[in-house]
C-alpha positions as a printed NumPy array, in Angstrom:
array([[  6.496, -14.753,  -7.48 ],
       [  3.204, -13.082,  -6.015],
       [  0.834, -11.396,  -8.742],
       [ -0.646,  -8.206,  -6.961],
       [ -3.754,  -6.308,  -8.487],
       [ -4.667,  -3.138,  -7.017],
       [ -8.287,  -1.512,  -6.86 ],
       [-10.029,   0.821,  -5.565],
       [ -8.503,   4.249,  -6.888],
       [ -9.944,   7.65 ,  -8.007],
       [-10.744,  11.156,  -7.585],
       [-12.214,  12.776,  -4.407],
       [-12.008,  16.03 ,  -2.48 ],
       [ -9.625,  17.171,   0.01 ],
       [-11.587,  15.508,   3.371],
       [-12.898,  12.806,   1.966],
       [-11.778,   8.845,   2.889],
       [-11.139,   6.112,  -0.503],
       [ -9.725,   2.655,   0.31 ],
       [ -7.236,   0.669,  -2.047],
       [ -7.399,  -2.995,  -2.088],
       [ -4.582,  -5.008,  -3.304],
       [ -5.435,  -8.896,  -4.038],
       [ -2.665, -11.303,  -4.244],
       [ -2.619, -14.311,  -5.538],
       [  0.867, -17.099,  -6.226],
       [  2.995, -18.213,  -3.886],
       [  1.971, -18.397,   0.049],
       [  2.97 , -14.661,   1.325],
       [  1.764, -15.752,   4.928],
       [  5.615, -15.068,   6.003],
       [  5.718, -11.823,   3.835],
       [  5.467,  -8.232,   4.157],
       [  3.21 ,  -6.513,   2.02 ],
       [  3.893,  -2.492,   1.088],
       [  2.084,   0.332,   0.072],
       [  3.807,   3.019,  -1.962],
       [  3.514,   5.794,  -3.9  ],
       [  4.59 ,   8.407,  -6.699],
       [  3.672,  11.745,  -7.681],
       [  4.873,  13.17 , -10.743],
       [  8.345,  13.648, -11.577],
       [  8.845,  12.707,  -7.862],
       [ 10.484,   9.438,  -6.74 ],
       [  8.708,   6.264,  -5.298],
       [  7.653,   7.024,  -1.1  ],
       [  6.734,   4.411,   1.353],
       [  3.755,   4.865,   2.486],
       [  2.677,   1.84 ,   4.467],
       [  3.121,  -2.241,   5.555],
       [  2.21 ,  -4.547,   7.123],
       [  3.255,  -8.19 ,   8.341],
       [  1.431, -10.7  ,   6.967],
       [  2.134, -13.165,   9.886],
       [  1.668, -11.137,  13.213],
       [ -0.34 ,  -8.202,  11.751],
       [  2.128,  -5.598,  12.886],
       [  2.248,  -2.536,  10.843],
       [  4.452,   0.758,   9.901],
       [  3.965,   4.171,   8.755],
       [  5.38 ,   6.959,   6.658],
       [  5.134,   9.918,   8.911],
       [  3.317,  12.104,   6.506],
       [ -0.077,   9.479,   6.652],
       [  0.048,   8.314,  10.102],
       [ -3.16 ,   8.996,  11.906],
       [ -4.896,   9.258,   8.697],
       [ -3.77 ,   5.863,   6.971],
       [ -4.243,   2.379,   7.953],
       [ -3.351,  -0.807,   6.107],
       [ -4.931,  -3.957,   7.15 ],
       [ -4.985,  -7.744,   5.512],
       [ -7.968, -10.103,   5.174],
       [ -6.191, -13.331,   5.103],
       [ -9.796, -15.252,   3.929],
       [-10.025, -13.103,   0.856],
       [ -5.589, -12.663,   0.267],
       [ -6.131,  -8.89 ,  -0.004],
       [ -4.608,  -5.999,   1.814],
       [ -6.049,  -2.766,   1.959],
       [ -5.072,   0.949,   2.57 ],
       [ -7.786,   3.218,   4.242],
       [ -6.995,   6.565,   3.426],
       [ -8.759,   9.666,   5.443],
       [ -8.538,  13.088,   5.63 ],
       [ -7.042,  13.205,   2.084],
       [ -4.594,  16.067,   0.983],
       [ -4.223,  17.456,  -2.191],
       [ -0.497,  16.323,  -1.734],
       [ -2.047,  13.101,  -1.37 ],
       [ -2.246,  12.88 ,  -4.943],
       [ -0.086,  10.112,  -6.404],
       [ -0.179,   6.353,  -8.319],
       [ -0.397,   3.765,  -5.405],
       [  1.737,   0.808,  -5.756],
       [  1.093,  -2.781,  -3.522],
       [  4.204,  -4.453,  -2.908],
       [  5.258,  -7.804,  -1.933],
       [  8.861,  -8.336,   0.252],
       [  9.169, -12.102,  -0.369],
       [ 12.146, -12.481,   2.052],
       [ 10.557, -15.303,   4.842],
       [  9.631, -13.145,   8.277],
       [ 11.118, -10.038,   7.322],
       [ 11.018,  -6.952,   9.149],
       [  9.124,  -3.999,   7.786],
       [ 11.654,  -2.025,   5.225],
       [ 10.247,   1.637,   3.844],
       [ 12.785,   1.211,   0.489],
       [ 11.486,   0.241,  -2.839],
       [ 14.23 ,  -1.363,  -3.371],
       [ 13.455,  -4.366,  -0.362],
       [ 10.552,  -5.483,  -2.388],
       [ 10.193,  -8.07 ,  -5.247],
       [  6.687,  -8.001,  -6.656],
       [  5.04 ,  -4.994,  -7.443],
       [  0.97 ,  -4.371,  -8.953],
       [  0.408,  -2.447, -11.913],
       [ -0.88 ,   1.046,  -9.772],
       [ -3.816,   2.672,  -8.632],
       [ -4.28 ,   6.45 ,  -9.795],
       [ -5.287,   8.651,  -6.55 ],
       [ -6.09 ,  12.21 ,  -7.496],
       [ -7.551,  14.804,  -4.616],
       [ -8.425,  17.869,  -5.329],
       [ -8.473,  20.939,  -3.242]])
């Protein structure tokens, strides 16, 4: 199992740039894929972003591309999500997830991953 604490949440204006950390800590997750996703109110849980731990290589929900990027510090076990050019529809509790499955590919469905952080609350307001 891989404990996963995210950071880094909070409220800012439609424009502006916040960046989520997500520290993980357990077993090795150098063959993992790590996920961020989120959820809006009485909406259900969207990919947003992940990466490959081993080879770096990274995927996108359409709706953040160009404006998100998610990028691991391998020193410090931490992933992070840059977020710029925030949207009110940006709003949402951000969720770090671990797929545990050795050298897996990069999956956008809840459902793929096994560990899951507590949430971050992003608010942005127009």
């Amino acid at each position: 199992q891989v404990q996963l604490v995210e950071s880094g949440g909070g409220l800012v204006q439609a424009g502006g740039s916040l960046r989520l950390s997500c520290a993980a800590s357990g077993r090795t997750f150098s063959t993992y894929v790590m996920g961020w996703f989120r959820q809006a109110p009485g909406k259900e849980r969207e990919f947003v972003a992940a990466i490959r731990w081993s080879i770096g290589s990274t995927g996108y929900a359409d709706s953040v591309k160009d404006r998100f990027t998610i990028s691991r510090d391998s020193a410090k076990n931490t992933v992070y999500l840059q977020m710029n050019i925030l949207k009110p529809e940006d709003t949402a509790v951000y969720y770090c997830a671990a797929d545990r499955a050795p050298f897996s590919s990069i999956k956008r469905v809840a459902g793929a991953y096994d560990d899951w952080g507590q949430g971050t609350q992003v608010t942005v307001s127009s």
